[in-house]
PDB file of N, H, CA, C and O in Angstrom:
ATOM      1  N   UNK A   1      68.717  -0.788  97.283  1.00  0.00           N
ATOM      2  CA  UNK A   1      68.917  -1.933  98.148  1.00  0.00           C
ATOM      3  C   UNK A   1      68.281  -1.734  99.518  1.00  0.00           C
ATOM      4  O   UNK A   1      67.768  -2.746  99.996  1.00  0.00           O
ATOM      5  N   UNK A   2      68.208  -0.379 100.389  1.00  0.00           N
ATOM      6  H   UNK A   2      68.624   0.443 100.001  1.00  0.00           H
ATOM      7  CA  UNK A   2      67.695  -0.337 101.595  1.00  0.00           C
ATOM      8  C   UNK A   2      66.106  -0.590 101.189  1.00  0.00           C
ATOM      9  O   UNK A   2      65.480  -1.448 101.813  1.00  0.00           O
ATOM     10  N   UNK A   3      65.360   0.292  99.962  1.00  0.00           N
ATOM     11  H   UNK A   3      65.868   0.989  99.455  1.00  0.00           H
ATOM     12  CA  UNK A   3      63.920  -0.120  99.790  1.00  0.00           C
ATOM     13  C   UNK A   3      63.571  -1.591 100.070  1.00  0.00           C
ATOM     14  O   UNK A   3      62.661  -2.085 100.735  1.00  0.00           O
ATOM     15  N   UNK A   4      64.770  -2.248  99.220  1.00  0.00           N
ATOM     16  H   UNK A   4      65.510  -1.847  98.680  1.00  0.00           H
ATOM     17  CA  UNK A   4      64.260  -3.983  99.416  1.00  0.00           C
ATOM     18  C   UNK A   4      64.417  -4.319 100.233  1.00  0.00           C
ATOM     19  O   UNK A   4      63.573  -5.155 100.558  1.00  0.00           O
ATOM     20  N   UNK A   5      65.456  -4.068 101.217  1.00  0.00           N
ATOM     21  H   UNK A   5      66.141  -3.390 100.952  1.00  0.00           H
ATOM     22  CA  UNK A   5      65.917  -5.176 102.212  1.00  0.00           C
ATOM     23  C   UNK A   5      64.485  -4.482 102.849  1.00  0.00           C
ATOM     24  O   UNK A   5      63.506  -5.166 102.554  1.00  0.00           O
ATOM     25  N   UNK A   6      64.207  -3.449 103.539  1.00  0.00           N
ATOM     26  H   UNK A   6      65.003  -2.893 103.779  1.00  0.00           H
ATOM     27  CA  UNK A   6      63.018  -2.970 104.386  1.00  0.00           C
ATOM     28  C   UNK A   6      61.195  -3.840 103.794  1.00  0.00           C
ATOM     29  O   UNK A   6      60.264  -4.436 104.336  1.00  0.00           O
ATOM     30  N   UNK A   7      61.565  -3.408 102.487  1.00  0.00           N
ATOM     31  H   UNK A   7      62.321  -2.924 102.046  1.00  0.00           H
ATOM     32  CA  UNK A   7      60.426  -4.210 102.286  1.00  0.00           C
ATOM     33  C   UNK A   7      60.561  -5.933 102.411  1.00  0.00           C
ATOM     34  O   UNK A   7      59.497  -6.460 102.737  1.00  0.00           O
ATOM     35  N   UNK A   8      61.608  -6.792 102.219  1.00  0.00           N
ATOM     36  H   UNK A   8      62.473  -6.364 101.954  1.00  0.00           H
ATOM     37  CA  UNK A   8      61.461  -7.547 102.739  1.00  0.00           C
ATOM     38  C   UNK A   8      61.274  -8.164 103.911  1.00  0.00           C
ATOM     39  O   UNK A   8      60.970  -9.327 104.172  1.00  0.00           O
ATOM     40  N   UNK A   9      61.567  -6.929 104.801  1.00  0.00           N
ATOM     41  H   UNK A   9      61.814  -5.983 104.588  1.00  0.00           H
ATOM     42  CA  UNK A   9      61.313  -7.470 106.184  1.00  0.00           C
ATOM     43  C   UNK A   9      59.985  -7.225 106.366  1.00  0.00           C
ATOM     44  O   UNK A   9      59.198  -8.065 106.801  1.00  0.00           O
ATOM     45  N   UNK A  10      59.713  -6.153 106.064  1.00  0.00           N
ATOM     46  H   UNK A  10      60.353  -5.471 105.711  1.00  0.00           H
ATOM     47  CA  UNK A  10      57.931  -5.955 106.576  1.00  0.00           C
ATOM     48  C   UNK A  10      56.986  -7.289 105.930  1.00  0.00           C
ATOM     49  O   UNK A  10      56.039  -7.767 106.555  1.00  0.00           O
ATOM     50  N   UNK A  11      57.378  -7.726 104.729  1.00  0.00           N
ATOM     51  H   UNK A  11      58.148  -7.337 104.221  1.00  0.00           H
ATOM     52  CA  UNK A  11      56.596  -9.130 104.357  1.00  0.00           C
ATOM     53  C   UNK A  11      57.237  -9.885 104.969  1.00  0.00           C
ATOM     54  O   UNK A  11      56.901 -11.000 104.572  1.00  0.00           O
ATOM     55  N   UNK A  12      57.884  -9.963 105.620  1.00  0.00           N
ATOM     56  H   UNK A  12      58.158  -9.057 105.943  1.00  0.00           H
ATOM     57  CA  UNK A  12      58.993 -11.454 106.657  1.00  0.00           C
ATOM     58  C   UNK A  12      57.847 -11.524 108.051  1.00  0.00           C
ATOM     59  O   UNK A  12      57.212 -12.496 108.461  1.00  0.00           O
ATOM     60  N   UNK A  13      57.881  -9.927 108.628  1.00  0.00           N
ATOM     61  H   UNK A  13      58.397  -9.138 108.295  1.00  0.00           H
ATOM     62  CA  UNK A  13      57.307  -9.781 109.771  1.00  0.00           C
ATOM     63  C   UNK A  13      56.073 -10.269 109.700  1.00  0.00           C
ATOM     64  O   UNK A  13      55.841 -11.182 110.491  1.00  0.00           O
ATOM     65  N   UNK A  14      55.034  -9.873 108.851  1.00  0.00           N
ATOM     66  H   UNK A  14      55.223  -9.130 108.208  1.00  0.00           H
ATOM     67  CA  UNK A  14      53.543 -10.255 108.508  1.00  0.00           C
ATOM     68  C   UNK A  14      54.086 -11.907 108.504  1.00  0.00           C
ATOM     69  O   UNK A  14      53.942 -12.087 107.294  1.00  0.00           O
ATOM     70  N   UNK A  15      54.481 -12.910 108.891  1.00  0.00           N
ATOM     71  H   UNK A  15      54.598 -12.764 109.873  1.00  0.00           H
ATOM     72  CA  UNK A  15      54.702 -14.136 108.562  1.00  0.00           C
ATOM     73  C   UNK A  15      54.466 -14.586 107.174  1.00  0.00           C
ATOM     74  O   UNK A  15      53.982 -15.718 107.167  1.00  0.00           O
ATOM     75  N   UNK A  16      54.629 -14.123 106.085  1.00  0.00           N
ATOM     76  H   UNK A  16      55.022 -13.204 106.090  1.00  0.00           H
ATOM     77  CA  UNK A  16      54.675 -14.399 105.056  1.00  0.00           C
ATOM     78  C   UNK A  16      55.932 -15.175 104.275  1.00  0.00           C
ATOM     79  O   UNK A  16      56.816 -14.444 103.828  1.00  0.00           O
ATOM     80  N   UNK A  17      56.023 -16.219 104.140  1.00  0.00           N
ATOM     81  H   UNK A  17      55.305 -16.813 104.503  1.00  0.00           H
ATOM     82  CA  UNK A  17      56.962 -17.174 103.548  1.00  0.00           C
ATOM     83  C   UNK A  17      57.513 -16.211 102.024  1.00  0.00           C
ATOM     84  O   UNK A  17      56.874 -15.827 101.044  1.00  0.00           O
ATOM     85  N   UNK A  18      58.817 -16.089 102.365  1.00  0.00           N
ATOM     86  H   UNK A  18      59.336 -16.402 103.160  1.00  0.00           H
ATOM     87  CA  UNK A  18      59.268 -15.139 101.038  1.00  0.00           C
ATOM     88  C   UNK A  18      60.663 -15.984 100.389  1.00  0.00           C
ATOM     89  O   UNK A  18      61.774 -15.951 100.919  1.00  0.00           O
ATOM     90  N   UNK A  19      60.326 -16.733  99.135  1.00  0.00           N
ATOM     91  H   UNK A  19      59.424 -16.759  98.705  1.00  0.00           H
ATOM     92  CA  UNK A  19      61.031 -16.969  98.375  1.00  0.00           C
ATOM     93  C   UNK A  19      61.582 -16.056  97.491  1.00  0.00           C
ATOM     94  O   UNK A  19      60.904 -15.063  97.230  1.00  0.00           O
ATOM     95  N   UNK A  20      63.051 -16.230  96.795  1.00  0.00           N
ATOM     96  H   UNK A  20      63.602 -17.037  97.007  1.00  0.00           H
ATOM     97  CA  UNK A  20      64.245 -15.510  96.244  1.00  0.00           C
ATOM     98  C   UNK A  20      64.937 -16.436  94.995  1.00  0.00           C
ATOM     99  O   UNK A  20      65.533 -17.431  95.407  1.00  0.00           O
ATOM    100  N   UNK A  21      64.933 -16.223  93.437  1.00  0.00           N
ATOM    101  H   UNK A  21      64.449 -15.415  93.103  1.00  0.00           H
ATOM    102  CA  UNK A  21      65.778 -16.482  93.112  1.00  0.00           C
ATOM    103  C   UNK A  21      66.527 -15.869  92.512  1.00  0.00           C
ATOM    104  O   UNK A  21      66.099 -14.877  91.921  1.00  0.00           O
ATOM    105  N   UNK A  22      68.028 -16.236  92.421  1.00  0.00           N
ATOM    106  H   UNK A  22      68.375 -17.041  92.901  1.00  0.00           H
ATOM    107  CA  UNK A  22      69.036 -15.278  91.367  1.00  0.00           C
ATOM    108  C   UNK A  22      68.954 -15.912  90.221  1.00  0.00           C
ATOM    109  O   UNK A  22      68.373 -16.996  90.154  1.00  0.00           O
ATOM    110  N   UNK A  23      69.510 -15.343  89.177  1.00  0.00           N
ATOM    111  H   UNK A  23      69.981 -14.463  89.231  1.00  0.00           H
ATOM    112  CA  UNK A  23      69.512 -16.128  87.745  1.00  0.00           C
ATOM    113  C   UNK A  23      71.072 -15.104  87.469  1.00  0.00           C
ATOM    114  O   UNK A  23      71.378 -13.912  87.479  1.00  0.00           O
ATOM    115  N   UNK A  24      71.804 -16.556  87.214  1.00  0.00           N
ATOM    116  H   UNK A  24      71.556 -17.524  87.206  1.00  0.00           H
ATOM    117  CA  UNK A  24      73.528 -15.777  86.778  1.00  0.00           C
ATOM    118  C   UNK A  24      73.909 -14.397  87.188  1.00  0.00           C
ATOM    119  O   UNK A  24      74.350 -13.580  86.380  1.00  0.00           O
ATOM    120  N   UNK A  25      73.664 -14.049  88.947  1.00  0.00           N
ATOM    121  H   UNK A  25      73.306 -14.713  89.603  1.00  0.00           H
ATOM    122  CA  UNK A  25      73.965 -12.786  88.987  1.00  0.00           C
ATOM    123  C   UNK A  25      75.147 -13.271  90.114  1.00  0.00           C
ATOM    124  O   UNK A  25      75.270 -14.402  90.584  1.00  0.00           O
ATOM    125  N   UNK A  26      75.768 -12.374  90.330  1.00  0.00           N
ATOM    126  H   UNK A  26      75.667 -11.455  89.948  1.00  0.00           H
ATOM    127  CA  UNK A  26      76.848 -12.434  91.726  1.00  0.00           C
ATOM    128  C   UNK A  26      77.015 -11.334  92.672  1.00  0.00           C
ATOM    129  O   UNK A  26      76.468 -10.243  92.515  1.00  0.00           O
ATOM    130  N   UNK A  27      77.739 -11.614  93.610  1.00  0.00           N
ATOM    131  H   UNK A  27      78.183 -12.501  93.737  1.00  0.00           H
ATOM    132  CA  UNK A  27      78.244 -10.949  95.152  1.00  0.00           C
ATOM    133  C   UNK A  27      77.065 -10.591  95.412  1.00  0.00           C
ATOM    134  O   UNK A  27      76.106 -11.323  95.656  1.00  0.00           O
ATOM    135  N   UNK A  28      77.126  -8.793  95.341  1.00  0.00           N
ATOM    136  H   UNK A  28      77.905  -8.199  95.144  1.00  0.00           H
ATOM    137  CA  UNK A  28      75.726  -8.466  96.251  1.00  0.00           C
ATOM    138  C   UNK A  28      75.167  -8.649  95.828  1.00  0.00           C
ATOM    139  O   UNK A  28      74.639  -9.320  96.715  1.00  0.00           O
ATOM    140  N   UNK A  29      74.208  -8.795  94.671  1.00  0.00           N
ATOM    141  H   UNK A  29      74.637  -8.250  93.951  1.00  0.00           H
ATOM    142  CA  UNK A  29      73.056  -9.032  94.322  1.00  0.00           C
ATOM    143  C   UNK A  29      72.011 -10.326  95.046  1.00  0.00           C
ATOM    144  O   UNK A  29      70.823 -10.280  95.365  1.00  0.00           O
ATOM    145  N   UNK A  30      73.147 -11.594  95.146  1.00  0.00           N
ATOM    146  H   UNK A  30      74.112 -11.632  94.887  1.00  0.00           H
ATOM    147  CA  UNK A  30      73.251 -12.739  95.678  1.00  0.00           C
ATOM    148  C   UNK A  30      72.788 -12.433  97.304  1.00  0.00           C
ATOM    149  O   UNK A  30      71.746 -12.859  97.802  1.00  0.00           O
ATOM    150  N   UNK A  31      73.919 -11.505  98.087  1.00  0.00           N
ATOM    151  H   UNK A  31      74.766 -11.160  97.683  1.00  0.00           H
ATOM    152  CA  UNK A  31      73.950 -11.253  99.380  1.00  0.00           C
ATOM    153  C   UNK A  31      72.380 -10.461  99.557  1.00  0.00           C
ATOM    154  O   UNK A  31      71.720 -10.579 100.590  1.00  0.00           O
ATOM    155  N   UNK A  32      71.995  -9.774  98.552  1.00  0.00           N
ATOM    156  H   UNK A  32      72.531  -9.678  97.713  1.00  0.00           H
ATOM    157  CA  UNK A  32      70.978  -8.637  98.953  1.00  0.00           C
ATOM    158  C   UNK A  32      69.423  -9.923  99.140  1.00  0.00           C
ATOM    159  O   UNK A  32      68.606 -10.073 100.048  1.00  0.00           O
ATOM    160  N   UNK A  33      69.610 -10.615  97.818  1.00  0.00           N
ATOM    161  H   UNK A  33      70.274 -10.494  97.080  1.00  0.00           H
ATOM    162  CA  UNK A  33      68.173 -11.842  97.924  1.00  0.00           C
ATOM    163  C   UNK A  33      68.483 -13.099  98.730  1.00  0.00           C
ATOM    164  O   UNK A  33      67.535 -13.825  99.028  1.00  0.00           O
ATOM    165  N   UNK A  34      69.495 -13.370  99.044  1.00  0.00           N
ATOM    166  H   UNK A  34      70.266 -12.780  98.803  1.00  0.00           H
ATOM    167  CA  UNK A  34      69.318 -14.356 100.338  1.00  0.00           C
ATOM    168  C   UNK A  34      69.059 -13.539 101.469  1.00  0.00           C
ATOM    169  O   UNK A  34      68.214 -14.275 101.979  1.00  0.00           O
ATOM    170  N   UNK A  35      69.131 -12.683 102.165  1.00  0.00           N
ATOM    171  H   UNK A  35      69.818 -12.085 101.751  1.00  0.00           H
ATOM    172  CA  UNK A  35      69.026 -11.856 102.935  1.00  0.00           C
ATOM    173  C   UNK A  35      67.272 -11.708 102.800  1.00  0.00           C
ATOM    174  O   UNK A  35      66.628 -11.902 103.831  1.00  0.00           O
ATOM    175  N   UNK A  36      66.757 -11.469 101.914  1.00  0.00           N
ATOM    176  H   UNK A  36      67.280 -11.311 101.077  1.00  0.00           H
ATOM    177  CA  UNK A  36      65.619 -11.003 101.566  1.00  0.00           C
ATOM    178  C   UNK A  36      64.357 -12.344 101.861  1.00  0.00           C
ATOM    179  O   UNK A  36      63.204 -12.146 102.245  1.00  0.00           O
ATOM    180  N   UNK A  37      65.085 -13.896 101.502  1.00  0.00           N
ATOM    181  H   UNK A  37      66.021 -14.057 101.190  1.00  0.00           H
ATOM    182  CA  UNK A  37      64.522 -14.877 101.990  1.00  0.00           C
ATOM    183  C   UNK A  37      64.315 -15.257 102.883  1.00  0.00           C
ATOM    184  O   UNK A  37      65.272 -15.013 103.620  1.00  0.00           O
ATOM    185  N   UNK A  38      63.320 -15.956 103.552  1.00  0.00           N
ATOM    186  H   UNK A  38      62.543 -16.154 102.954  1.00  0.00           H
ATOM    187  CA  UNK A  38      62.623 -16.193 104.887  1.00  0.00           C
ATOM    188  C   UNK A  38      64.051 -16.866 105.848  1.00  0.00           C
ATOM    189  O   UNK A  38      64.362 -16.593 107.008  1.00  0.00           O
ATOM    190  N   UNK A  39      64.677 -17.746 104.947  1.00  0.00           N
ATOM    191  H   UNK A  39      64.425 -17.967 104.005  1.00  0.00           H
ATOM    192  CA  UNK A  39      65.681 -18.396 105.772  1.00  0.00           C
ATOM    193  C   UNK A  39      66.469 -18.629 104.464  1.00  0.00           C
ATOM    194  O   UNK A  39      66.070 -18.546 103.303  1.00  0.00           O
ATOM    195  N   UNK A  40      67.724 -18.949 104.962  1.00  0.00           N
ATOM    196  H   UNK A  40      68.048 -19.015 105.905  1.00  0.00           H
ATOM    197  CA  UNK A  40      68.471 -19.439 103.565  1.00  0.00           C
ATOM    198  C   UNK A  40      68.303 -20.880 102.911  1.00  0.00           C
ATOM    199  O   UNK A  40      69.020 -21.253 101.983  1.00  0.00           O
ATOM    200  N   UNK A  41      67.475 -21.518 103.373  1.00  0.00           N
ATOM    201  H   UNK A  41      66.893 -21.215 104.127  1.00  0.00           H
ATOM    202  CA  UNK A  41      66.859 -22.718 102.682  1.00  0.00           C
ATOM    203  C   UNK A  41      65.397 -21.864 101.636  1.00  0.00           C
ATOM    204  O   UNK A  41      64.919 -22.585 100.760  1.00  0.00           O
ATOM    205  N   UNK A  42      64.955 -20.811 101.745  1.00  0.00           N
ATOM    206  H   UNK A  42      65.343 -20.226 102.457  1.00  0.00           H
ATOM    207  CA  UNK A  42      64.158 -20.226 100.566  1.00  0.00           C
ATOM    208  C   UNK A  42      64.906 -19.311 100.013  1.00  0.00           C
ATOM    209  O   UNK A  42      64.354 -18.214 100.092  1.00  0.00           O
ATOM    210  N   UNK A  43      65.831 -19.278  99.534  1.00  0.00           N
ATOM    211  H   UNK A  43      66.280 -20.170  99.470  1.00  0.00           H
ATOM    212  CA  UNK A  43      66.861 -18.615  98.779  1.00  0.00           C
ATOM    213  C   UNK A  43      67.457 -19.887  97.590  1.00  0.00           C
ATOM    214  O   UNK A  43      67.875 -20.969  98.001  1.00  0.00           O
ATOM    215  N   UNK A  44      67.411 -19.579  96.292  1.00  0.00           N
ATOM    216  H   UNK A  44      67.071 -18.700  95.958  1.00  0.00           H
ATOM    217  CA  UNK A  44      67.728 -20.084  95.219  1.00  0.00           C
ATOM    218  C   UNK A  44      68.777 -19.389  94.530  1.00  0.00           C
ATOM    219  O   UNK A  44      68.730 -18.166  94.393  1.00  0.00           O
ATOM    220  N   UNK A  45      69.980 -20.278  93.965  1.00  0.00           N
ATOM    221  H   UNK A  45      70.018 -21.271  94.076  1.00  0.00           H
ATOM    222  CA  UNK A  45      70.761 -19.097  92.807  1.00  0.00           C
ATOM    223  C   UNK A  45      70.664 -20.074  91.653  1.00  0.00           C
ATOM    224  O   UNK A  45      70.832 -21.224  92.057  1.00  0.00           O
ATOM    225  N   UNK A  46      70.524 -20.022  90.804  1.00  0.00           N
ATOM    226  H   UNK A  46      70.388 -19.087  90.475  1.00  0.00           H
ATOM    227  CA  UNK A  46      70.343 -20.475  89.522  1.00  0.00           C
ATOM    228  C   UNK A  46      71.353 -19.789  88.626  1.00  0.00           C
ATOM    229  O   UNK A  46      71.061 -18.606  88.452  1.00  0.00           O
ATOM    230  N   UNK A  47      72.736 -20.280  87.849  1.00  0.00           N
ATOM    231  H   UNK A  47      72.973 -21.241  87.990  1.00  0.00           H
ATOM    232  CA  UNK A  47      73.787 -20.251  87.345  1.00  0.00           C
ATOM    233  C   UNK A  47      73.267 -19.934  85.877  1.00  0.00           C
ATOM    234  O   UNK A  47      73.280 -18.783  85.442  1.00  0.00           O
ATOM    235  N   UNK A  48      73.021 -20.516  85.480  1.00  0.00           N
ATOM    236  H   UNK A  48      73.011 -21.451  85.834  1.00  0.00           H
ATOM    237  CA  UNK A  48      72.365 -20.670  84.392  1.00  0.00           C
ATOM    238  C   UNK A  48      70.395 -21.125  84.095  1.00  0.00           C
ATOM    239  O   UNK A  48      69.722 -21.888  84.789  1.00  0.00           O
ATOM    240  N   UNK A  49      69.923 -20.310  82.816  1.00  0.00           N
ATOM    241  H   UNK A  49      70.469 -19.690  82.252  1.00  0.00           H
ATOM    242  CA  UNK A  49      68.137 -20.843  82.644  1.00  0.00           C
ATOM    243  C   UNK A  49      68.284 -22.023  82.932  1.00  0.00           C
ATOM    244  O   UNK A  49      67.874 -22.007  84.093  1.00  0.00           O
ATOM    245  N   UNK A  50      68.577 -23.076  82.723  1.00  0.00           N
ATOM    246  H   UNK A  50      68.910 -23.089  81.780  1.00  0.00           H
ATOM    247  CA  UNK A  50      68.948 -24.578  82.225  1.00  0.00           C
ATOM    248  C   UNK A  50      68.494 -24.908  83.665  1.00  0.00           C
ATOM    249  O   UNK A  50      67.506 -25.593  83.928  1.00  0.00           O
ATOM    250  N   UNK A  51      69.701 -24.090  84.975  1.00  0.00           N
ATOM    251  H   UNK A  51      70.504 -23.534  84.761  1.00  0.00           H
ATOM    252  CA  UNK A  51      69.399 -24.966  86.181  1.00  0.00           C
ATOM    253  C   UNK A  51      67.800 -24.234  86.878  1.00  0.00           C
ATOM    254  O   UNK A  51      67.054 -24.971  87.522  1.00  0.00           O
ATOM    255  N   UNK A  52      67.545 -23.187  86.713  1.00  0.00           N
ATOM    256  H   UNK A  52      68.152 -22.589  86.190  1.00  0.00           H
ATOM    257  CA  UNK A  52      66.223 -22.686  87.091  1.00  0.00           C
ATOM    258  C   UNK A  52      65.043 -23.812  87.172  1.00  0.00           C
ATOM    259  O   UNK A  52      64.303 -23.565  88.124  1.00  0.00           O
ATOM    260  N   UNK A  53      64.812 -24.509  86.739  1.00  0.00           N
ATOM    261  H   UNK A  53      65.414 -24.710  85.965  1.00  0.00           H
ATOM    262  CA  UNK A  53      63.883 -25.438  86.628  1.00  0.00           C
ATOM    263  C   UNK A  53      64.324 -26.021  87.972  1.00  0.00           C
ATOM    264  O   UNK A  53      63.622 -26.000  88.983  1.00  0.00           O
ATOM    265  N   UNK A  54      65.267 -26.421  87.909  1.00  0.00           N
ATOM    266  H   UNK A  54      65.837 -26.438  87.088  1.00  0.00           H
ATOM    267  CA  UNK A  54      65.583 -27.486  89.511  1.00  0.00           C
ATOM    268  C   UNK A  54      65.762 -26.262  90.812  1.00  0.00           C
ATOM    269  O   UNK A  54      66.450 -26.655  91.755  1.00  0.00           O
ATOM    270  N   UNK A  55      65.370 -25.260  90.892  1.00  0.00           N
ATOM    271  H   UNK A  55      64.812 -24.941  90.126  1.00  0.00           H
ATOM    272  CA  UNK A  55      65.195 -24.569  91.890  1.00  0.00           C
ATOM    273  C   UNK A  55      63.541 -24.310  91.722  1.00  0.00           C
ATOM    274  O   UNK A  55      62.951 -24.318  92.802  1.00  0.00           O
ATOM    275  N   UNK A  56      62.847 -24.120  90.743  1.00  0.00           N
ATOM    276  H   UNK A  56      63.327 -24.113  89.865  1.00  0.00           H
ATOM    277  CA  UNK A  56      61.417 -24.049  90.792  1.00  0.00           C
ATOM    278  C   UNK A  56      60.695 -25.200  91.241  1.00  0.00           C
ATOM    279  O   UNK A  56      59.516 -25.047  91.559  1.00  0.00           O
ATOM    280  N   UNK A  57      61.230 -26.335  91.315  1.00  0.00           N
ATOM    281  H   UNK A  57      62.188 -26.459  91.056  1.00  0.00           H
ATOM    282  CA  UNK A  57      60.893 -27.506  91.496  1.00  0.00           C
ATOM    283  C   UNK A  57      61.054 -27.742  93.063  1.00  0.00           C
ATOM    284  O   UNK A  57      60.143 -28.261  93.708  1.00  0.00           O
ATOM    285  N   UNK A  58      62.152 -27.372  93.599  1.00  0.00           N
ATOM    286  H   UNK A  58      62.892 -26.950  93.075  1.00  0.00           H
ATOM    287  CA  UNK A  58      62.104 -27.306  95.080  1.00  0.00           C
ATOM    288  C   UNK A  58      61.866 -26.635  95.833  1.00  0.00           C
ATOM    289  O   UNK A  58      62.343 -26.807  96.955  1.00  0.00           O
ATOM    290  N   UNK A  59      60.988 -25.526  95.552  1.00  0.00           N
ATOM    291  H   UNK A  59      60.601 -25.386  94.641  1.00  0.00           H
ATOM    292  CA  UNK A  59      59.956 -24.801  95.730  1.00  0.00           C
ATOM    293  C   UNK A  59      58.889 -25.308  96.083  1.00  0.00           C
ATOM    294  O   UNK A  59      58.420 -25.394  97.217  1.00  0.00           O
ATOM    295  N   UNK A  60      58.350 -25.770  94.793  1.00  0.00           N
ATOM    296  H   UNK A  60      58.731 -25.700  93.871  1.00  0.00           H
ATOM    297  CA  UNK A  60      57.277 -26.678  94.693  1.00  0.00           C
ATOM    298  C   UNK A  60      57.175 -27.594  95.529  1.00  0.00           C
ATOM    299  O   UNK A  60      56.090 -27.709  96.099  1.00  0.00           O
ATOM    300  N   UNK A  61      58.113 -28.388  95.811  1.00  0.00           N
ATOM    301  H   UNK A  61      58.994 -28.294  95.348  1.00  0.00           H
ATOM    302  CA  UNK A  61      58.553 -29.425  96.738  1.00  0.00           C
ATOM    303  C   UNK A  61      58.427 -29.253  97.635  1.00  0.00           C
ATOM    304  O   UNK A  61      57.667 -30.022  98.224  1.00  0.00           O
ATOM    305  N   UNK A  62      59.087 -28.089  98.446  1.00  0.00           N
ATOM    306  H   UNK A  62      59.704 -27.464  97.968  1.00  0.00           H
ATOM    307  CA  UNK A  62      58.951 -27.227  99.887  1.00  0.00           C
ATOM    308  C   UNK A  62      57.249 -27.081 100.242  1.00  0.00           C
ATOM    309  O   UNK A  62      56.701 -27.621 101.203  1.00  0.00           O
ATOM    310  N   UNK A  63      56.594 -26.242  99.250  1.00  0.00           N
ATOM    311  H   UNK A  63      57.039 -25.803  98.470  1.00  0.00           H
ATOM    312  CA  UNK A  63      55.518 -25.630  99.245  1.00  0.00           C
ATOM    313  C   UNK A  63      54.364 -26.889  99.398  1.00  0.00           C
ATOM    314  O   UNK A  63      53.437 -26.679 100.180  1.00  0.00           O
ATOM    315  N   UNK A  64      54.399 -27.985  98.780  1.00  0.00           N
ATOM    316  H   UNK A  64      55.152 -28.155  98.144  1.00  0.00           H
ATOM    317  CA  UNK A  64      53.635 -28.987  99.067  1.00  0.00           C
ATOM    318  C   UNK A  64      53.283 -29.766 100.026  1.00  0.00           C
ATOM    319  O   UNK A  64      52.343 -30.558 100.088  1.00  0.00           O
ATOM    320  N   UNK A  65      54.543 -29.354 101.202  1.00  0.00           N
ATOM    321  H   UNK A  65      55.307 -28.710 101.152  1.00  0.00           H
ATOM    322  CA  UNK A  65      54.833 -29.581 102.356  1.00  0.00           C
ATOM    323  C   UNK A  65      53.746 -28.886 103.623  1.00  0.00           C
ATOM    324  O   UNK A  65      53.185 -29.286 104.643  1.00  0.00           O
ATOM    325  N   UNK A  66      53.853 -27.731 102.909  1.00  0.00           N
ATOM    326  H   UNK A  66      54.310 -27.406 102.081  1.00  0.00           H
ATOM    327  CA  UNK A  66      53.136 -26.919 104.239  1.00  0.00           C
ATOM    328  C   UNK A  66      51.658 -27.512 104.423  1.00  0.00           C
ATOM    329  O   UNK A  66      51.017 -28.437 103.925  1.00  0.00           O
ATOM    330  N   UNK A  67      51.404 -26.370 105.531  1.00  0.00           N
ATOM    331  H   UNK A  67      51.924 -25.619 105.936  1.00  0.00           H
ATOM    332  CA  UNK A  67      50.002 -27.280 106.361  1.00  0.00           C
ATOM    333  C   UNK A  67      49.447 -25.756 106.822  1.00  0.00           C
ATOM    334  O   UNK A  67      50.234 -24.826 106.996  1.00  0.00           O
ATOM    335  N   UNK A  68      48.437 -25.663 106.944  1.00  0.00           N
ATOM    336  H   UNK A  68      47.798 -26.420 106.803  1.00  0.00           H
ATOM    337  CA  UNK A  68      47.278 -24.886 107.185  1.00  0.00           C
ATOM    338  C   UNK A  68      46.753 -24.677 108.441  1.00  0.00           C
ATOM    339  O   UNK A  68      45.679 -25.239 108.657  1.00  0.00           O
ATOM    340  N   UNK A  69      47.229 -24.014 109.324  1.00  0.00           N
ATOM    341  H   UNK A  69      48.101 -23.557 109.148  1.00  0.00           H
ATOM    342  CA  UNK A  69      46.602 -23.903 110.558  1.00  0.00           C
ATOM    343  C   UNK A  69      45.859 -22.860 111.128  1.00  0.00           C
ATOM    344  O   UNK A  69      46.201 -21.741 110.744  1.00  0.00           O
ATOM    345  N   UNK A  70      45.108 -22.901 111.785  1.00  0.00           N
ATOM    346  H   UNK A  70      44.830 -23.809 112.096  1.00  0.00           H
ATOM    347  CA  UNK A  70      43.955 -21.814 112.437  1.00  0.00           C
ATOM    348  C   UNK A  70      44.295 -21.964 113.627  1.00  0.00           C
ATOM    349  O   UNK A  70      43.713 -21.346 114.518  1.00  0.00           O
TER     350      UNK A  70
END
């Protein structure tokens, strides 16, 4: 858990947008990948395969959003 949380920060720091999902896991596992996401709006838990699709989708959704700047 310290490897990840560290490596998630060093890709956080580089400004790199870091999405997270769980699939039917709980407590820490949950606590360790929201933590690991850019903000808790890129953090997903998915209960079941079934709901995974509607978290990949608002992803997608999010991601279509962004904009490109120099």
């Amino acid at each position: 858990n310290d490897r990840m949380t560290i490596l998630c920060n060093n890709i956080k720091a580089q400004g790199i947008i870091l999405y997270t999902i769980t699939l039917g896991t709980a407590g820490s596992t949950q606590a360790l990948y929201r933590n690991c996401a850019t903000s808790p709006a890129h953090y997903f838990h998915s209960p079941t395969p079934a709901q995974l699709r509607g978290a990949f989708q608002e992803i997608g959704s999010q991601l279509s959003n962004l904009r490109l700047e120099q």
